[in-house]
C-alpha positions in Angstrom: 103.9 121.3 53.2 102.8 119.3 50.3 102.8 116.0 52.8 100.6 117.7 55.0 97.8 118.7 52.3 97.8 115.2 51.4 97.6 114.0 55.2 94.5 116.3 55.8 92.9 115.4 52.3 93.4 111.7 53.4 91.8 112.3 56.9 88.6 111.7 56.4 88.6 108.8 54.9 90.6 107.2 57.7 87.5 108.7 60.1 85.5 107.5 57.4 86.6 104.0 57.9 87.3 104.2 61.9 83.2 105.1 62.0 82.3 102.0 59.7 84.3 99.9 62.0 82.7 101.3 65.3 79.5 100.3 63.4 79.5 97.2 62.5 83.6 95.0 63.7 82.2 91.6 62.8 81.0 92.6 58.9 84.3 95.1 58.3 86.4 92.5 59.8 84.6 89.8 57.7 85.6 92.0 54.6 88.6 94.1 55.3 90.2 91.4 58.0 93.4 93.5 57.9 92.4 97.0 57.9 90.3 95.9 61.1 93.8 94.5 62.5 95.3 97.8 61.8 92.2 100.1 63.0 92.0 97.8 66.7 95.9 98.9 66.8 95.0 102.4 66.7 92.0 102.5 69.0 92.0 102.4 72.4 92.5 98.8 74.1 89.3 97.1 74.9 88.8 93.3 75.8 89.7 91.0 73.1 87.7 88.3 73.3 83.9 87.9 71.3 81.1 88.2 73.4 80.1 84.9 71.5 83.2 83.3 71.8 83.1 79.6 71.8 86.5 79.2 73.9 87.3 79.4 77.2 89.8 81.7 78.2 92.5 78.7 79.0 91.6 77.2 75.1 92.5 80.5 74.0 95.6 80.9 75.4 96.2 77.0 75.3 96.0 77.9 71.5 97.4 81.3 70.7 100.5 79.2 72.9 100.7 76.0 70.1 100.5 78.8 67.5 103.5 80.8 68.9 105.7 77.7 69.2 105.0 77.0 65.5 105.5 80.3 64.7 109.0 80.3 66.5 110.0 77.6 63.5 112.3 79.3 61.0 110.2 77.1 58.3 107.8 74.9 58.9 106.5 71.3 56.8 103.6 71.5 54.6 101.4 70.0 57.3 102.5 72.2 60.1 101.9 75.9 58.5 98.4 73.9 57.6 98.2 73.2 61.1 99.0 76.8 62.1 96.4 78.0 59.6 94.0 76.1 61.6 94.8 77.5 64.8 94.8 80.8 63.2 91.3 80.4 61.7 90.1 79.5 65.4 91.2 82.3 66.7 90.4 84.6 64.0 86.6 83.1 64.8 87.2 84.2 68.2 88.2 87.2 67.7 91.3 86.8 69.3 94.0 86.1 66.9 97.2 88.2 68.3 98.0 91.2 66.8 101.9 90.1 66.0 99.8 87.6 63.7 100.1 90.0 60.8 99.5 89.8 57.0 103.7 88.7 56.8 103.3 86.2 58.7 99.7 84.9 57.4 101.6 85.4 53.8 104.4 83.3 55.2 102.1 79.9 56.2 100.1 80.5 53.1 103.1 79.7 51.3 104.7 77.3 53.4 101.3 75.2 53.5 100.6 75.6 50.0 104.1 75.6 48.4 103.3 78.7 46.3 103.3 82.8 46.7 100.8 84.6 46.5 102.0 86.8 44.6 102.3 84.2 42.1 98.6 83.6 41.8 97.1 86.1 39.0 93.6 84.3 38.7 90.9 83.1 40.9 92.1 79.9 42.2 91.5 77.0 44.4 93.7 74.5 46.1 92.5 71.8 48.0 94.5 70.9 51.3 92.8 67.9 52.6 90.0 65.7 52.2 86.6 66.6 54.2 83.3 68.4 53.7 83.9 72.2 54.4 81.0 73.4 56.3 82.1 77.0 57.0 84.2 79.6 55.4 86.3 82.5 57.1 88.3 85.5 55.1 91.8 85.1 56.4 93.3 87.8 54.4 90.9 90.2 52.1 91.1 87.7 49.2 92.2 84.7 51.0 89.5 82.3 52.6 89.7 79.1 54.1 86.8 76.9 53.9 86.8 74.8 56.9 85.2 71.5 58.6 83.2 71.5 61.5 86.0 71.2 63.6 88.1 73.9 61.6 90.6 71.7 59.9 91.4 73.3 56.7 89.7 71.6 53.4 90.7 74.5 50.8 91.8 77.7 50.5 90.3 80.1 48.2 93.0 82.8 45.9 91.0 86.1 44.7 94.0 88.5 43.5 91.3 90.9 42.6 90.7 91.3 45.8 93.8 90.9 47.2 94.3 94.2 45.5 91.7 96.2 46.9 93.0 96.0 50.3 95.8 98.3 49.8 93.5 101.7 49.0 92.0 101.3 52.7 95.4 100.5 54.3 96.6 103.5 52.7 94.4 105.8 54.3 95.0 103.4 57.7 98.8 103.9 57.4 98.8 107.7 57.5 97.8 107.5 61.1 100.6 105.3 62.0 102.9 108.8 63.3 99.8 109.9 65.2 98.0 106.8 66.4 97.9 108.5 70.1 95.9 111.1 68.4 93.4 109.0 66.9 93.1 106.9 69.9 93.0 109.5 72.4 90.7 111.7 70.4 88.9 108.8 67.7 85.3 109.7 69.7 85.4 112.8 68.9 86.3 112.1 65.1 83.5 109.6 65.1 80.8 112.1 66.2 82.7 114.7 63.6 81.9 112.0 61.2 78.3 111.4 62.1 77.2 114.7 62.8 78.6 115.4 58.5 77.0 112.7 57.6 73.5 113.4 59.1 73.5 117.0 58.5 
């Protein structure tokens, strides 16, 4: 009974955060990468790939195919988890990094690539990878970013643990629709217009 008050005290915050999605994908995902991950999983399917996307449909699969073979390493050099980091960042600028990419696995080439855990990492920190100018920068976890050369080779990666942190409030509220995703997808239009009509009312 008690787990049931909590569940529908928690509700709208996860219809709360399924609206801000619908609203605006690219600036949630830009700063709650993995909640958006989570949310796409709950929603109904829909086509995966950016209207903007600069790859071709055979560079994206030629890609998420290099990343899977790396990925099928039980532990990868230094220079390969930075080299699926790359690919990763690609996709994740294409809007089509795989769902089986998750924050484990990210966690996983962070610390192959880098040599240290994240959990390790209590301050704001910065650890070069490679030579280069960075031109761009892209969140690859909430509090991870890699800041990138034109051609999305990886020049540092940015550590906020501050941040880190914060991500686990709104995957709180995301995970207590992980025994009734069907509902939420099946039914998250009308929760979004529940949530707009409270909002405007």
């Amino acid at each position: 009974m008690k787990k049931r008050s909590t569940k529908s005290q928690q509700e709208p915050i996860l219809h709360s955060l399924l609206n801000k999605y619908q609203a605006d994908p690219e600036g949630f995902r830009s700063y709650l990468p993995e909640v958006a991950q989570e949310l796409e999983q709950l929603l109904p399917s829909r086509g995966k790939s950016s209207p903007h996307s600069a790859l071709t449909e055979q560079e994206r699969e030629r890609l998420q195919k290099a990343l899977y073979q790396l990925l099928d390493s039980k532990k990868l050099s230094s220079e390969k988890a930075i080299q699926a980091l790359e690919y990763c960042a690609t996709l994740v600028q294409d809007e089509s990094l795989p769902s089986e990419v998750n924050r484990q696995t990210l966690l996983s080439l962070f610390h192959q690539a880098t040599g240290v855990p994240l959990s390790k990492i209590k301050k704001a920190t910065r650890i070069p990878v490679r030579d280069g100018e960075a031109v761009k920068e892209i969140a690859l976890l909430r509090g991870v970013h890699l800041k990138l050369t034109w051609n999305d080779h990886v020049v540092v990666i940015t550590v906020s643990p501050a941040k880190l942190k914060e991500r686990s409030e709104a995957l709180k509220f995301v995970g207590i629709a992980k025994d009734t995703a069907s509902d939420v997808a099946q039914n998250h239009d009308a929760y979004l217009a529940k949530e707009f009509s409270g909002a405007t009312s």
